[in-house]
C-alpha positions as CSV (number, residue, x, y, z in Angstrom):
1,X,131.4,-68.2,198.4
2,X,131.2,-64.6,199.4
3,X,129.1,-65.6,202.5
4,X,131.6,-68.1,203.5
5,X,134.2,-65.2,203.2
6,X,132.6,-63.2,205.4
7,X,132.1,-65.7,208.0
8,X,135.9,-66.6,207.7
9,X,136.4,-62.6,208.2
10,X,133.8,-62.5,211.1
11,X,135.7,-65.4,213.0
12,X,138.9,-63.0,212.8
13,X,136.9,-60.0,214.4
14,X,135.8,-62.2,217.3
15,X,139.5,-63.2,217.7
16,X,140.9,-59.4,216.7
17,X,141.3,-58.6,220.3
18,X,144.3,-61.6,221.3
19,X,145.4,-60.9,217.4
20,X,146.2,-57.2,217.8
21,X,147.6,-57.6,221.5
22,X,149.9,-60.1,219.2
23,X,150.8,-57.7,217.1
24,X,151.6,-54.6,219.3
25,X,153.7,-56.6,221.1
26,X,155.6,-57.6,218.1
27,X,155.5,-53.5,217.2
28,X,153.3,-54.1,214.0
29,X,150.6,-51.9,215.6
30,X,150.1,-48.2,216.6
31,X,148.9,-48.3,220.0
32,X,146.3,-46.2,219.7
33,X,145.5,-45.9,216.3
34,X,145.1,-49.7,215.4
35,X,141.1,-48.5,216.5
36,X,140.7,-47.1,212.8
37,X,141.0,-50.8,211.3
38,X,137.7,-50.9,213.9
39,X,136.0,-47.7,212.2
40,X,137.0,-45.4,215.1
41,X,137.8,-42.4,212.9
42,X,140.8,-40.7,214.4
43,X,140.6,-37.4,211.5
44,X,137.6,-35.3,210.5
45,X,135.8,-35.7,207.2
46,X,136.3,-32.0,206.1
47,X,133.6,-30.7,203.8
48,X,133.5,-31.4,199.8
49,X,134.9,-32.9,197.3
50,X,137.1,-36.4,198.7
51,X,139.3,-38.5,196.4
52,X,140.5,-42.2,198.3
53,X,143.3,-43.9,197.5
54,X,144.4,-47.1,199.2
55,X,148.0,-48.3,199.0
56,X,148.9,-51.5,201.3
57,X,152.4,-50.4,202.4
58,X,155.2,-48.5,202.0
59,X,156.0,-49.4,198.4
60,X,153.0,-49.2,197.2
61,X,152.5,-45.5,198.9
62,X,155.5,-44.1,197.8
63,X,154.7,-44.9,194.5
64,X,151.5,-43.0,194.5
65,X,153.0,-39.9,196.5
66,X,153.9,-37.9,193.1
67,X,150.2,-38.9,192.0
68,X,149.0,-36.9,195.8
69,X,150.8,-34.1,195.3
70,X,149.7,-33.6,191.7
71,X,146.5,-34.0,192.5
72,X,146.2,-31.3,195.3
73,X,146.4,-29.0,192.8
74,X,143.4,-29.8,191.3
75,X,140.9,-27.1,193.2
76,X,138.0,-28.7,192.8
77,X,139.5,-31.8,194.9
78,X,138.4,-30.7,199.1
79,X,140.4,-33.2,200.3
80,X,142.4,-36.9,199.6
81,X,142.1,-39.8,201.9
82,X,145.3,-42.3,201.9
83,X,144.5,-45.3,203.4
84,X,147.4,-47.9,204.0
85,X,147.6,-51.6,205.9
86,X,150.7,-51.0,208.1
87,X,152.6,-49.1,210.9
88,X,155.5,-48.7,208.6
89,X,153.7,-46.7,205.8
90,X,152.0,-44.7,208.5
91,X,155.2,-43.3,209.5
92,X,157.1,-42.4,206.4
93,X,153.2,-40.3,205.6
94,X,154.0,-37.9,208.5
95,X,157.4,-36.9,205.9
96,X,155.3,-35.1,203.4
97,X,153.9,-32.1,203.7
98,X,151.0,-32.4,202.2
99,X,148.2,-29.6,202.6
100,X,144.9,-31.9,201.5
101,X,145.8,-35.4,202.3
102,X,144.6,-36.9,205.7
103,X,145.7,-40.9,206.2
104,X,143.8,-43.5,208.1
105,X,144.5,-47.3,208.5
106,X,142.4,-49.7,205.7
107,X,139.1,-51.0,207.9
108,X,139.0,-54.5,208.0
109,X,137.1,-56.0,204.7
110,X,133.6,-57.1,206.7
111,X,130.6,-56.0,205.8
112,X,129.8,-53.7,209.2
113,X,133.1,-52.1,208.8
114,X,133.0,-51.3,204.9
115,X,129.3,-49.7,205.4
116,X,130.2,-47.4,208.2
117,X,133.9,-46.8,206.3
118,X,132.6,-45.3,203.3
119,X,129.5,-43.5,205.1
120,X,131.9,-41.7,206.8
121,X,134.1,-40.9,204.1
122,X,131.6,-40.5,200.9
123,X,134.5,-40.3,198.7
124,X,133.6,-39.2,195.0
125,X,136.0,-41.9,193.7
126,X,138.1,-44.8,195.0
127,X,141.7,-45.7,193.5
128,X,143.3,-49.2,195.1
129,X,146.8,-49.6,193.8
130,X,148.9,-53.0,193.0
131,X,147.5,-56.0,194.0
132,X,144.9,-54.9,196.9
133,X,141.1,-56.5,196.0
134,X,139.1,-56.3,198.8
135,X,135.5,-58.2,197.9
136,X,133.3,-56.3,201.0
137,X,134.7,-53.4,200.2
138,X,134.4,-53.6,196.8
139,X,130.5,-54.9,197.1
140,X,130.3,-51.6,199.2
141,X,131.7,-49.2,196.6
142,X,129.6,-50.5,193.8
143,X,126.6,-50.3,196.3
144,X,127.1,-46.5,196.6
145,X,127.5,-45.9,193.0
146,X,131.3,-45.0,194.2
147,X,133.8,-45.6,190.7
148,X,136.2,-48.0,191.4
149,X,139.9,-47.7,189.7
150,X,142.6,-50.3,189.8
151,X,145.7,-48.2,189.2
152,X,149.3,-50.3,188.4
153,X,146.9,-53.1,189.1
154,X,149.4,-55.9,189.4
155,X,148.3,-59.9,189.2
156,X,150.4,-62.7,189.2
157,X,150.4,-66.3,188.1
158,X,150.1,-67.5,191.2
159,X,147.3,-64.8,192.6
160,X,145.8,-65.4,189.1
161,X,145.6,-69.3,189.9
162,X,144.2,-68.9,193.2
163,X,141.5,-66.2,191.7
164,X,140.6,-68.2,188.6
165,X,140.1,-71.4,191.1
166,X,136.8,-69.7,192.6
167,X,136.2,-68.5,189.4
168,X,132.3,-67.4,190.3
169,X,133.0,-65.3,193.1
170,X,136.5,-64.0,191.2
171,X,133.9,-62.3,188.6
172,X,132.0,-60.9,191.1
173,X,134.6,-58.9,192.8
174,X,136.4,-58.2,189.3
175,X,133.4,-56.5,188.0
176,X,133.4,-54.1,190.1
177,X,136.5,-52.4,189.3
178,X,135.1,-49.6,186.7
179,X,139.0,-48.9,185.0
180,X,141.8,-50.9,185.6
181,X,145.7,-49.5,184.6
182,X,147.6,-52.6,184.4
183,X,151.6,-52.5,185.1
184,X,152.3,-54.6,183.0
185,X,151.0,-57.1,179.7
186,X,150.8,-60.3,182.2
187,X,148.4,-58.4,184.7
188,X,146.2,-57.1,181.6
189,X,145.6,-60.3,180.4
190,X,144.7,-62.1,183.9
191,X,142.2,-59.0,184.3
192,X,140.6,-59.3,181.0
193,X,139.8,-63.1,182.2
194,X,138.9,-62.1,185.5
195,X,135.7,-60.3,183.9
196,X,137.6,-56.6,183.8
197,X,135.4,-54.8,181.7
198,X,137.4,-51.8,181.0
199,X,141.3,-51.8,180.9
200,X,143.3,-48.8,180.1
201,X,147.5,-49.3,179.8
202,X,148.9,-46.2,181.0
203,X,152.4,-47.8,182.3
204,X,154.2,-49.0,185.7
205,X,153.2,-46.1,188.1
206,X,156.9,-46.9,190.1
207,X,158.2,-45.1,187.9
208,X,157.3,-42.0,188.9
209,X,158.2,-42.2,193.0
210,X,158.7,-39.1,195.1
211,X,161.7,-37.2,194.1
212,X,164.5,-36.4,196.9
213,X,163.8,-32.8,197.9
214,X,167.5,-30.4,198.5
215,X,165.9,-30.6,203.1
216,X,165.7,-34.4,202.3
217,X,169.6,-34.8,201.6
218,X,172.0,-35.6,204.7
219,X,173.7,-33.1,206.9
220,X,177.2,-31.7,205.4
221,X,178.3,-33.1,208.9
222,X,177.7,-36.4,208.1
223,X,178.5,-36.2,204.6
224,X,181.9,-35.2,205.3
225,X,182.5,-38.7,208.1
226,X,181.7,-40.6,204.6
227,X,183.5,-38.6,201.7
228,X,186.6,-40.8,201.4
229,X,184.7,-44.1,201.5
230,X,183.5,-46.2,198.6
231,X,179.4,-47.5,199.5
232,X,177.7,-50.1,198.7
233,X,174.0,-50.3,199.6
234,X,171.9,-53.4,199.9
235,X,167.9,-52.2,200.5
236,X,165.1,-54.0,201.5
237,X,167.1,-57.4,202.6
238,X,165.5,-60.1,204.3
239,X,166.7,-63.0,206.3
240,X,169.4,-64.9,205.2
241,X,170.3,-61.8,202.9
242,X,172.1,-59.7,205.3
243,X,174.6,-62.2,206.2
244,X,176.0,-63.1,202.5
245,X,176.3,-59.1,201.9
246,X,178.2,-59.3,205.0
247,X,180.5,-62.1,204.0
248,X,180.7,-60.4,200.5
249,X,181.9,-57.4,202.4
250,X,184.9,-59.1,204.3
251,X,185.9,-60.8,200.7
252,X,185.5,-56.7,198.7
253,X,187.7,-55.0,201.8
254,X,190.7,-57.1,200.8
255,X,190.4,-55.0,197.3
256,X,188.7,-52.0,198.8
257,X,189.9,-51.1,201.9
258,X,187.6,-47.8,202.3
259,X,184.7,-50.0,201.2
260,X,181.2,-49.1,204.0
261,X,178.1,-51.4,203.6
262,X,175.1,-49.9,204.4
263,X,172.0,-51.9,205.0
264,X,168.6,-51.6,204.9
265,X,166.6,-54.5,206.1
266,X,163.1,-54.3,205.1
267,X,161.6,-55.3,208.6
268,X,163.4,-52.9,211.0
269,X,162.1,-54.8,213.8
270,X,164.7,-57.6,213.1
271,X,167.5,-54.7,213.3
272,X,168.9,-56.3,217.2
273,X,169.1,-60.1,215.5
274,X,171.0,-58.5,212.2
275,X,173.6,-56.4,214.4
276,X,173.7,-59.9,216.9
277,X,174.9,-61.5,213.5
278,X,177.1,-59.2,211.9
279,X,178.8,-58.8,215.7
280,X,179.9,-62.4,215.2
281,X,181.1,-62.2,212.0
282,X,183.9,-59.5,213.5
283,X,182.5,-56.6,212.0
284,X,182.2,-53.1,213.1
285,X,179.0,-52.1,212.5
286,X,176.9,-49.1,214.0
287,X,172.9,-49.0,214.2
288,X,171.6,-45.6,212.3
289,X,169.9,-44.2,216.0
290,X,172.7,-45.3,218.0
291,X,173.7,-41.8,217.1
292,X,177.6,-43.0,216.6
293,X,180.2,-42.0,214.2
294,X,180.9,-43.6,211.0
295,X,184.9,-44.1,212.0
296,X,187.3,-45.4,209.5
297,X,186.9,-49.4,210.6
298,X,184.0,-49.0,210.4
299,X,182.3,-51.7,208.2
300,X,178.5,-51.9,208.2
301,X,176.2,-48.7,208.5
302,X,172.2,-50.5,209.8
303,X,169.4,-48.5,208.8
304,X,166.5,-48.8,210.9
305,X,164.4,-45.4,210.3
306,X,162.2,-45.1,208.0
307,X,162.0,-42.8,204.9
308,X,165.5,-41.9,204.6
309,X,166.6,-45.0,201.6
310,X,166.7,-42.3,198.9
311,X,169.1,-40.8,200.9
312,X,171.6,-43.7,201.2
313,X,170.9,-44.6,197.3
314,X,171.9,-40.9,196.5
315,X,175.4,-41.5,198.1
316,X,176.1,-45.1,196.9
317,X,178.0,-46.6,194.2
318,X,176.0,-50.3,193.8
319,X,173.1,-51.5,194.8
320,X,171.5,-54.9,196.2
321,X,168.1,-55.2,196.2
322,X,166.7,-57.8,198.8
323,X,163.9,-60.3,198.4
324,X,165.7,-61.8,195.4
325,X,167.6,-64.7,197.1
326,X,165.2,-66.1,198.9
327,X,161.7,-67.1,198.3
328,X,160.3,-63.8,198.3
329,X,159.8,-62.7,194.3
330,X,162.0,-59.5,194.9
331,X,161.4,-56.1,195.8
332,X,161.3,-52.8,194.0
333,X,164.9,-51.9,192.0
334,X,163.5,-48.9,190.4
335,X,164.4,-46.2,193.1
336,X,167.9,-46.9,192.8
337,X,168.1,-47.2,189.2
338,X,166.6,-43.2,189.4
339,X,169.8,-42.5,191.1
340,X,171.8,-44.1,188.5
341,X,173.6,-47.2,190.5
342,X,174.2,-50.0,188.9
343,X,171.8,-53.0,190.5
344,X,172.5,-56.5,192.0
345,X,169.5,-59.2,193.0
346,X,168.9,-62.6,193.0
347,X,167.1,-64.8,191.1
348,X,163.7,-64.9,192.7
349,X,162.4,-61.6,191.2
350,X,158.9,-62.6,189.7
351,X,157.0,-59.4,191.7
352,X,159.3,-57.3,189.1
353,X,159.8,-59.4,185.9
354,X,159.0,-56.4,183.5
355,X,161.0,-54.3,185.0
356,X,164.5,-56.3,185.6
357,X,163.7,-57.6,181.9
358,X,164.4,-53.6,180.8
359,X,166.8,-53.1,183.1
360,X,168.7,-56.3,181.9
361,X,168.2,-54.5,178.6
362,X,169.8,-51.6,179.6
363,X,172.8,-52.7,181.9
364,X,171.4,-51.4,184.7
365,X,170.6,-54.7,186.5
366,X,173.0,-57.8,186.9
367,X,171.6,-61.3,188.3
368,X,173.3,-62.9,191.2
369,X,173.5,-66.1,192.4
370,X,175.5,-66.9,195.4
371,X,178.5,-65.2,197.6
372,X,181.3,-65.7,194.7
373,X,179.0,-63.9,191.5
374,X,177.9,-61.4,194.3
375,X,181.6,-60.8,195.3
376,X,183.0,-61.1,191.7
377,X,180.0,-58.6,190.1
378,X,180.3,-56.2,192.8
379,X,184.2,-55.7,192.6
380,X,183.8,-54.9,189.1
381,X,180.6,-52.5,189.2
382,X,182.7,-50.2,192.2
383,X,184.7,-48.9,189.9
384,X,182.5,-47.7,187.0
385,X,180.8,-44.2,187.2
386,X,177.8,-44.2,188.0
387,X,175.1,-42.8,185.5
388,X,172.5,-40.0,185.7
389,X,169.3,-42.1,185.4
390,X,167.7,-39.7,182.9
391,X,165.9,-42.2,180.9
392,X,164.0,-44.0,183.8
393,X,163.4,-40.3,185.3
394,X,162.2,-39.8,182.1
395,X,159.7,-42.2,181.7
396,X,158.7,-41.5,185.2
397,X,157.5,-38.6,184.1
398,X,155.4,-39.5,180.9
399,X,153.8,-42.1,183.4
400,X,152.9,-39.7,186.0
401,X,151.5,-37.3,183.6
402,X,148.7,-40.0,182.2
403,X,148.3,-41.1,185.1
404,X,147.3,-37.3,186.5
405,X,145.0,-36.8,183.5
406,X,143.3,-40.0,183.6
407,X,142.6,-39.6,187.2
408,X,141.2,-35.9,187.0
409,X,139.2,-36.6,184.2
410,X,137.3,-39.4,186.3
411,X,136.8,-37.0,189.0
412,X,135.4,-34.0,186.9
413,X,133.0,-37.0,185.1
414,X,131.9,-38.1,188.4
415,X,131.2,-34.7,190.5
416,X,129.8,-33.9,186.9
417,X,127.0,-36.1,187.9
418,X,126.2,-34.0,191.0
C-alpha cells in the first residue's frame, strides 16, 4: 500500500509543473519560494543543535508560536525550523521576531524529497502538530533514528474511518510517532487503535496562542474613527457566511444605529467577490488596504491582511466564528474567547467539539442556526459587558508550561545520546 502511495505521489511530481502554475495564478504560491516544496533550500542550516516543528497553516502555527518562543530560550537549542504548507502561514511568520527560528515550506511527502529534506536539516527531533501524518516522511524520520512527536495530535471520526480502512499500512505510519499529546479524549483513543505506542495527555495546545503585544494594538488614529461605534466581528467566514452576517447587520442597525461589522474571511483571495456582494446588498463597506476612513455610514469593515485578527477581536463586542454554517466542521473560537467576547457559530463545529462543549459550559459560546437566532442572539449579547477571559488565559498557561517541559526534556534525552 505504501508503494502504491508513492506512485500516486510520483504521478503528482510529474504533473507539479501545470499544478503550481495553477496555483500561482490563483495566488496560493510564492513565486519564488514554492522551489522549497522541491528541496531547493532558500535559508542556511546554521551549525548545532536544530529542533523541527511542522504546522500546516495558519491555525495550526499560531498555536505553536508561544511553544517557539519558549523554546528559544533553551541555550542548548542552535536553531528551530518551522515548516508550514501554505502562503498564508508564510506571511503572518515574517510578524514575529524571532531570533532562532528560520521557516521553510513542508517538501512534498516522496521519498527523493524526504531523504534530501532531512539530510539537510539533521534536526535532533521532529514535532508535527494537529492532524499532519505524512507516511514518507515519517518512514524517513524513523530511518534516521530522528524522535517523532505528535503534539495536540487531533483525529477525527471521519480521518479515523479512512485510517482504520487500510488498517496495515495505518500501523505502519502510526508507529512511528515516538509520543503523541492528544487534544482531546476522542483523538487519544483513535491513536491507541491506530498502534500509538506511547500517549501522553498534556491538553489542547490552542489554548496557549501568541498574546497581543502593546506595538501589535491599532494606531490611536484609527482607534479614535471607531470609539463611538458598537463592533461586531465575524472571523474566519466562508462562502455563504458573509452574506447572512450581512443581512443580520441590516436587521441589528434598526436597533443599533452605530453598529460596524467587521469581517474576516478566511480565504482573503475571495475579498473582490465578498465586497461585489455586500455592494448589492446596499452597504457601505470599505476593504482594510483601500486605505479609507471608517465614516459614520459606514457598515462593513473587510479584512484582507493577514495577522492582524487579534487586533479586531480586542476591539469587538461579539463574535462569529466561520466554518460553522456550512459543511466545514468550524474553525478555531478560542482566540476570541481570550479576549473575553461572547461567541456565535453554527452547527457544523465537529473540528472543535471539546472545546464549544466547555464553552457551552461556561456561557461563552451560543449555537446558531439561521438569520433570525443569529439576529435575535446577537441583539441581546451587544449589550452585556464583555468579560476578562482569565480562566481560558489561565489554562493557556498551565498548557503551555507542560507542553515546554515535555518538549525540553525530549531534546536534552536525545542530544544526551550524542
Amino acid at each position: 500500500m505504501f508503494f502504491i502511495y508513492q506512485i500516486f505521489i510520483s504521478l503528482v511530481v510529474l504533473l507539479s509543473p501545470i499544478i503550481i502554475l495553477i496555483r500561482l495564478f490563483k495566488g496560493k504560491e510564492h513565486k519564488f519560494r514554492f522551489i522549497e516544496k522541491f528541496c531547493f533550500f532558500t535559508k542556511k542550516r546554521s551549525k548545532g543543535n536544530l529542533v523541527w516543528i511542522h504546522a500546516a497553516s495558519v491555525g495550526e502555527f499560531m498555536s505553536v508560536v508561544p511553544l517557539i518562543y519558549e523554546l528559544e530560550k533553551n541555550k542548548k537549542i542552535d536553531a528551530i525550523l518551522i515548516t508550514t504548507s501554505t502562503l498564508s502561514s508564510s506571511r503572518i511568520f515574517k510578524n514575529f521576531k524571532f531570533k532562532k527560528t528560520v521557516h521553510q515550506f513542508f517538501p512534498i511527502d516522496q521519498f527523493y524529497f524526504t531523504s534530501k529534506f532531512i539530510d539537510y536539516w539533521k534536526p535532533k527531533i521532529s514535532i508535527f502538530i494537529d492532524s499532519e501524518i505524512w507516511p514518507c516522511m515519517f518512514r524517513e524520520l524513523k530511518k534516521n533514528s530522528i524522535p517523532l512527536f505528535l503534539l495536540n495530535a487531533r483525529i477525527t471520526p471521519k480521518s479515523f474511518r479512512r485510517w482504520n480502512f487500510f488498517n496495515q499500512l495505518s500501523k505502519n505510519i502510526f508507529k512511528n510517532i515516538e509520543v503523541a499529546y492528544p487534544a482531546n479524549i476522542e483523538t487519544e483513543k483513535f491513536l491507541k487503535k491506530l498502534n500509538v505506542q506511547k500517549i501522553i495527555k498534556i491538553g489542547n495546545i490552542k489554548f496557549c496562542e501568541a498574546k497581543i503585544k502593546k506595538d501589535s494594538n491599532f494606531s490611536n488614529s484609527f482607534l479614535l474613527k471607531i470609539k463611538k461605534r458598537l463592533i461586531f466581528c465575524a472571523s474566519s467566514t466562508h462562502k455563504g457566511e458573509e452574506e447572512l452576517i450581512a443581512k443580520s447587520h441590516l436587521k441589528l442597525k434598526k436597533k443599533y444605529k452605530n453598529l460596524l461589522t467587521i469581517i474576516i474571511p478566511r480565504h482573503v483571495n475571495r475579498i473582490n467577490e465578498i465586497y461585489n456582494d455586500l455592494k448589492l446588498l446596499g452597504l457601505k463597506t470599505i476593504i482594510r488596504t483601500s486605505n479609507k476612513n471608517i465614516e459614520k455610514n459606514t457598515d462593513i469593515y473587510l479584512v484582507n491582511t493577514y495577522g492582524e485578527t487579534k487586533k479586531f477581536f480586542n476591539i469587538s463586542k461579539i463574535a462569529f466564528i466561520g466554518g460553522s454554517l456550512i459543511k466545514h466542521g468550524g474553525q478555531n473560537p478560542i482566540e476570541p474567547a481570550k479576549f473575553g467576547l461572547k461567541i456565535l457559530h453554527g452547527p457544523n463545529v465537529h473540528n472543535f467539539n471539546d472545546i464549544y462543549k466547555l464553552f457551552n459550559k461556561k456561557k461563552i459560546s451560543y449555537q446558531i442556526k439561521n438569520l433570525h437566532q443569529l439576529t435575535n442572539v446577537s441583539s441581546k449579547l451587544l449589550v452585556i459587558k464583555k468579560s476578562n477571559g482569565i480562566s481560558i488565559k489561565k489554562l493557556g498557561d498551565s498548557i503551555l508550561k507542560k507542553s515546554v517541559n515535555e518538549i525540553n526534556k525530549r531534546f536534552i534525552n536525545e542530544i544526551k545520546k550524542t
